[in-house]
C-alpha positions as CSV (number, residue, x, y, z in Angstrom):
1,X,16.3,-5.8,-23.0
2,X,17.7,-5.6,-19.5
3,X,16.4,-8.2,-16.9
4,X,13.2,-7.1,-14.5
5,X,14.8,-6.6,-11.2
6,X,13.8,-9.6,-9.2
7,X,14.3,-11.3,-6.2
8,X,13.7,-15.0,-4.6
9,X,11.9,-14.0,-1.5
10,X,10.3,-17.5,0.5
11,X,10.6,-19.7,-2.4
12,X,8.8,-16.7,-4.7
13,X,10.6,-14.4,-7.3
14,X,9.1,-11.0,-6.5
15,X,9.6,-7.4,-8.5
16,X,11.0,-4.6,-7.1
17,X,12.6,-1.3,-7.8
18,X,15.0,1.0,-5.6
19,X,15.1,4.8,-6.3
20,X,17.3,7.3,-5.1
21,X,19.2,7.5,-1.6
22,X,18.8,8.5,1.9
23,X,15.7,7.2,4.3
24,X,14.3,4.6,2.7
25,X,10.2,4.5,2.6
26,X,8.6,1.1,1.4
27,X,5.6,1.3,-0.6
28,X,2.6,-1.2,-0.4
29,X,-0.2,-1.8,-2.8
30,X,-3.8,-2.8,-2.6
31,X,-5.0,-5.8,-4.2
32,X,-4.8,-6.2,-8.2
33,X,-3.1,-3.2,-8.1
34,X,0.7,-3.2,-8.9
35,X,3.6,-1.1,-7.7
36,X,2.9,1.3,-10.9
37,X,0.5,2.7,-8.5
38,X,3.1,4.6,-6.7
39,X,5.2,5.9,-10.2
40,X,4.8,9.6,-9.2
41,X,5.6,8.9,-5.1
42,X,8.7,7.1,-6.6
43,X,9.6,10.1,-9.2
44,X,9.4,12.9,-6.6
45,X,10.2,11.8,-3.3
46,X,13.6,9.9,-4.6
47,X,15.2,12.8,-4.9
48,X,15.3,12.9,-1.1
49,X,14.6,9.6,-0.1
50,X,15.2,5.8,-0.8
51,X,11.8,4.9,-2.3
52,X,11.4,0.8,-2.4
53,X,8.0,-0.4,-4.5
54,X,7.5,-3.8,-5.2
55,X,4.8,-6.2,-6.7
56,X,3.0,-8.5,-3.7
57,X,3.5,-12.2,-5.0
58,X,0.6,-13.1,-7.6
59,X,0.7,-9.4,-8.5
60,X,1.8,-7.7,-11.7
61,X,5.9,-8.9,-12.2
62,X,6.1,-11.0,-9.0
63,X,5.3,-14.9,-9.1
64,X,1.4,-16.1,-8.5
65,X,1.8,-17.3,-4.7
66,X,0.4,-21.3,-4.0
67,X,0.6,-20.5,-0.5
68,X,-2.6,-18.0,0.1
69,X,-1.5,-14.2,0.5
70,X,-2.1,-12.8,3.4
71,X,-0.9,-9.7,5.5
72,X,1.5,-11.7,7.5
73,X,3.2,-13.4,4.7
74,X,3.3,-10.0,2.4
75,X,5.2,-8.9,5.6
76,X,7.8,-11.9,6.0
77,X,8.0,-10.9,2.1
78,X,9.0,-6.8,3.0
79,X,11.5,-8.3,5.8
80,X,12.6,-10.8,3.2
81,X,13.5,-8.2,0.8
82,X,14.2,-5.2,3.1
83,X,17.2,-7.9,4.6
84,X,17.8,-8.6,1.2
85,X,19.0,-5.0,0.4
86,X,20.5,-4.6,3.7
87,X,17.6,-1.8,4.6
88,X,17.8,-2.0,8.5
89,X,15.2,0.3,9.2
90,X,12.4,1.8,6.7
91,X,9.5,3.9,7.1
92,X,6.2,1.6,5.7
93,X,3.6,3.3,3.3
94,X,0.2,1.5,2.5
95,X,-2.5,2.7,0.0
96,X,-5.7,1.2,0.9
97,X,-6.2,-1.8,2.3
98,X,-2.4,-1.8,1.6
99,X,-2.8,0.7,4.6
100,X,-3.8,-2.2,6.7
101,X,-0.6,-4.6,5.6
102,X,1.6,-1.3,6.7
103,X,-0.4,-1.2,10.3
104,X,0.3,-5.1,10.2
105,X,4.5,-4.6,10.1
106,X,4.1,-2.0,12.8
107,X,2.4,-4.1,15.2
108,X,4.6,-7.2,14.4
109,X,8.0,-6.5,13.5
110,X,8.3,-2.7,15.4
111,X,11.9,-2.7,15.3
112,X,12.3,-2.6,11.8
113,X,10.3,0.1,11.0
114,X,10.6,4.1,11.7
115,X,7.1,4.9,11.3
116,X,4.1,4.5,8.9
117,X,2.2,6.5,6.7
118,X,-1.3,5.4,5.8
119,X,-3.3,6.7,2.5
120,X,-7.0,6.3,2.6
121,X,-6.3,3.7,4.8
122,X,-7.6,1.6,7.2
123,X,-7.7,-0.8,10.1
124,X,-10.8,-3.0,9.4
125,X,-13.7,-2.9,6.8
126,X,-16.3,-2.2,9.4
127,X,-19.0,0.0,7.3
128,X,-21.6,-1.7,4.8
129,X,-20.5,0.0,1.9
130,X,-16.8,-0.8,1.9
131,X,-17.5,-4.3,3.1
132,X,-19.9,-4.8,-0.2
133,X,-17.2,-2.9,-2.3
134,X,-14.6,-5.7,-1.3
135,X,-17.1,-8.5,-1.0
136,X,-17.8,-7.6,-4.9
137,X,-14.5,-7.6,-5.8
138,X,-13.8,-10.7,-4.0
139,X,-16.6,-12.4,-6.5
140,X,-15.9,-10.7,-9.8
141,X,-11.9,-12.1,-8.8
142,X,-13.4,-15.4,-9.3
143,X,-15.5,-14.8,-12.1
144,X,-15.8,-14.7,-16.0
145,X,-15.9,-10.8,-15.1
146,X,-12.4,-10.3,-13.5
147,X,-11.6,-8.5,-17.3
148,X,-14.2,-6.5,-16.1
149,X,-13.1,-5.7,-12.3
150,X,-9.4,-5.1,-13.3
151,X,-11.2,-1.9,-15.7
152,X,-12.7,-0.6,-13.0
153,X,-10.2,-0.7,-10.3
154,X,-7.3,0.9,-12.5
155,X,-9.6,3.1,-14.3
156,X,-10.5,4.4,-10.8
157,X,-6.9,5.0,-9.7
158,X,-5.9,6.4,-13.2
159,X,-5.4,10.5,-13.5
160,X,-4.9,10.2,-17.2
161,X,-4.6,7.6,-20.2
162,X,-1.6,7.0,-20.1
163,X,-1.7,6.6,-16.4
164,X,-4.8,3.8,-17.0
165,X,-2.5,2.1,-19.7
166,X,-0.2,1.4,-17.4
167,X,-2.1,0.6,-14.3
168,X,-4.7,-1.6,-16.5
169,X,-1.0,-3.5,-18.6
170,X,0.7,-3.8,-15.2
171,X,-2.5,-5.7,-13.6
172,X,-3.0,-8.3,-16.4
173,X,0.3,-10.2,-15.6
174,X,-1.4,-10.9,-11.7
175,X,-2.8,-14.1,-10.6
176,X,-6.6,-13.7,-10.1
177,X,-6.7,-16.4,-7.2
178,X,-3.8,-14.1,-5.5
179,X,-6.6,-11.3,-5.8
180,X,-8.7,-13.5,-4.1
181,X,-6.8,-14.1,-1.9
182,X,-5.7,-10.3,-0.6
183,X,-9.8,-9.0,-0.9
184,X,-10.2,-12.0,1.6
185,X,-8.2,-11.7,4.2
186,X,-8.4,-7.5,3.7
187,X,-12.1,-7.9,4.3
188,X,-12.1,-10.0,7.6
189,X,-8.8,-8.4,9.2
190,X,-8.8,-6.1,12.0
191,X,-6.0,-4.7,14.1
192,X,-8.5,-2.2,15.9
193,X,-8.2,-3.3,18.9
194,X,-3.8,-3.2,18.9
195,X,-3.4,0.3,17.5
196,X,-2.7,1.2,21.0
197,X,0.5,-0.9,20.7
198,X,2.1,0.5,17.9
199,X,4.5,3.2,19.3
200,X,6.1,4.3,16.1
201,X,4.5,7.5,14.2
202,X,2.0,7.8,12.1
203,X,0.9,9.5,9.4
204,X,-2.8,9.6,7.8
205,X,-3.7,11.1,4.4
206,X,-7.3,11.4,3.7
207,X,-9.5,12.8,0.9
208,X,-12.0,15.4,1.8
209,X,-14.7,13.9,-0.5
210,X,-13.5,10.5,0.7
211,X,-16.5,10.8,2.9
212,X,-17.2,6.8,3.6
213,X,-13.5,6.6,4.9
214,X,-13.5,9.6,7.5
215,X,-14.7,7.0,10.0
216,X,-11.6,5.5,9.4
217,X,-9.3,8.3,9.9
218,X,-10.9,9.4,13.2
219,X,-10.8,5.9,14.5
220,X,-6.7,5.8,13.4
221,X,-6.4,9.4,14.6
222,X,-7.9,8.2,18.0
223,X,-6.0,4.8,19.0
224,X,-2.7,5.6,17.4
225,X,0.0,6.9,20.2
226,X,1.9,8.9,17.9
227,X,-0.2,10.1,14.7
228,X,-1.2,13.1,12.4
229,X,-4.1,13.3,10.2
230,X,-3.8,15.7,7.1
231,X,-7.0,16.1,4.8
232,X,-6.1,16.5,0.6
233,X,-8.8,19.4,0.0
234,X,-11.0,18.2,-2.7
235,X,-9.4,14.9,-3.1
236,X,-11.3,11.9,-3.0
237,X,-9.5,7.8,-2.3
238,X,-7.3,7.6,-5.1
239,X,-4.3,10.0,-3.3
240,X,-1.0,8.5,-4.8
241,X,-2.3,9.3,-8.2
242,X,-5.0,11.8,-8.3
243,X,-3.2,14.0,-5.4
244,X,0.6,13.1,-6.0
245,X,2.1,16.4,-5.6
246,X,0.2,17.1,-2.3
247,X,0.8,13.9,-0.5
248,X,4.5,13.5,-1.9
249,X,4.9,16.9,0.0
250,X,3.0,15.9,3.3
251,X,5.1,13.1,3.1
252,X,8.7,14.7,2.7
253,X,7.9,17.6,5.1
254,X,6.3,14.3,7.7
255,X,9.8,12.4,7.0
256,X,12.2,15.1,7.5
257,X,10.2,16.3,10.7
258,X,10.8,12.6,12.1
259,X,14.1,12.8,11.1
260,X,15.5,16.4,12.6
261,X,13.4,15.0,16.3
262,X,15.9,11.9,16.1
């Protein structure tokens, strides 16, 4: 059996893959959720594209985290491992709240990154019903029930069985406190009020049935300098595996547009 491809990132041994060649985009996941998330992104769009997915510390193959995980260090951890493969420059993706750790490298490390695509994502967890989503999660994380919480969150995200086998095997190897940890910080940050800053561009995916999130995209669509907001017909949060083929095809025709202005 060959090795997991790993890598000590701050003092932490984190997994990672690299597919394919070209512009590289870096994929990042929402909490408890693993980098199998992003398996059909990583299929399709590497035949174009660099695609980079990794596992946050204290999730799936990477190493539980003793230092608390939080956007900032999950983005020392990208520049970490982006230097580490001698990626200059990458375009940032985030799924979810993993939306809000992508909005986080923009605003703080600009120079590093082309631009940023955001997937049902957001910039704070300001409506009641996302906020008692998380804060739920955030209990069951440290409860007798977090069998139960890891069922639900990748039978959500799952299109099919074997999909849910997968997302669900992939999820057991993550620390629980590391859960805790990402809910936490994911349900009191809020880069609102900086959007105005980020320069780079931006894209937003949205579901059309992802009703409690259109808040979300308006507000992005609003602040952001430099953004475009395409809504998946029928689709509702759970883009990168319920709606592959249609955001892996935003995304390429987004990319190469990007590319052709430079």
């Amino acid at each position: 059996m060959n090795p997991l491809p790993n890598i000590n990132v701050n003092d932490t041994s984190l997994y990672y893959q690299v597919q394919g060649q070209g512009v590289p985009i870096m994929f990042i996941h929402p909490p408890l959720l693993t980098s199998d998330n992003f398996d059909y992104q990583a299929t399709q769009l590497s035949n174009h594209f660099q695609v980079i997915t990794f596992d946050i510390r204290g999730h799936g193959s990477s190493e539980r985290s003793f230092e608390p995980v939080t956007y900032p260090l999950i983005v020392q951890d990208m520049l970490k491992l982006m230097d580490a493969l001698n990626i200059k420059q990458a375009y940032v993706c985030g799924y979810s709240t993993g939306g809000g750790v992508a909005l986080h490298a923009l605003l703080t490390a600009p120079e590093r990154f082309l631009g940023g695509i955001l997937v049902s994502g957001m910039s704070e967890a300001s409506d009641i019903y996302l906020r008692l989503r998380m804060a739920t999660a955030i209990a069951l994380s440290r409860s007798k029930l977090k069998s139960f919480l890891r069922l639900v969150i990748t039978w959500g995200n799952a299109d099919n069985l074997i999909t849910f086998r997968n997302l669900y095997r992939s999820s057991q190897q993550g620390n629980s406190d590391n859960w805790y940890e990402y809910y936490r910080y994911s349900l009191d940050y809020s880069c609102t009020d900086q959007l105005h800053q980020i320069q780079a561009p931006v894209l937003l995916v949205y579901g059309k049935k992802d009703k409690s999130f259109h808040r979300y995209a308006v507000k992005l669509q609003r602040y952001l300098q430099n953004s475009k907001l395409i809504w998946i017909p029928k689709a509702k949060h759970q883009i990168p595996t319920k709606n592959a083929i249609m955001l892996n095809d935003c995304m390429e025709n987004w990319i190469t547009e990007q590319e052709t202005r430079v």
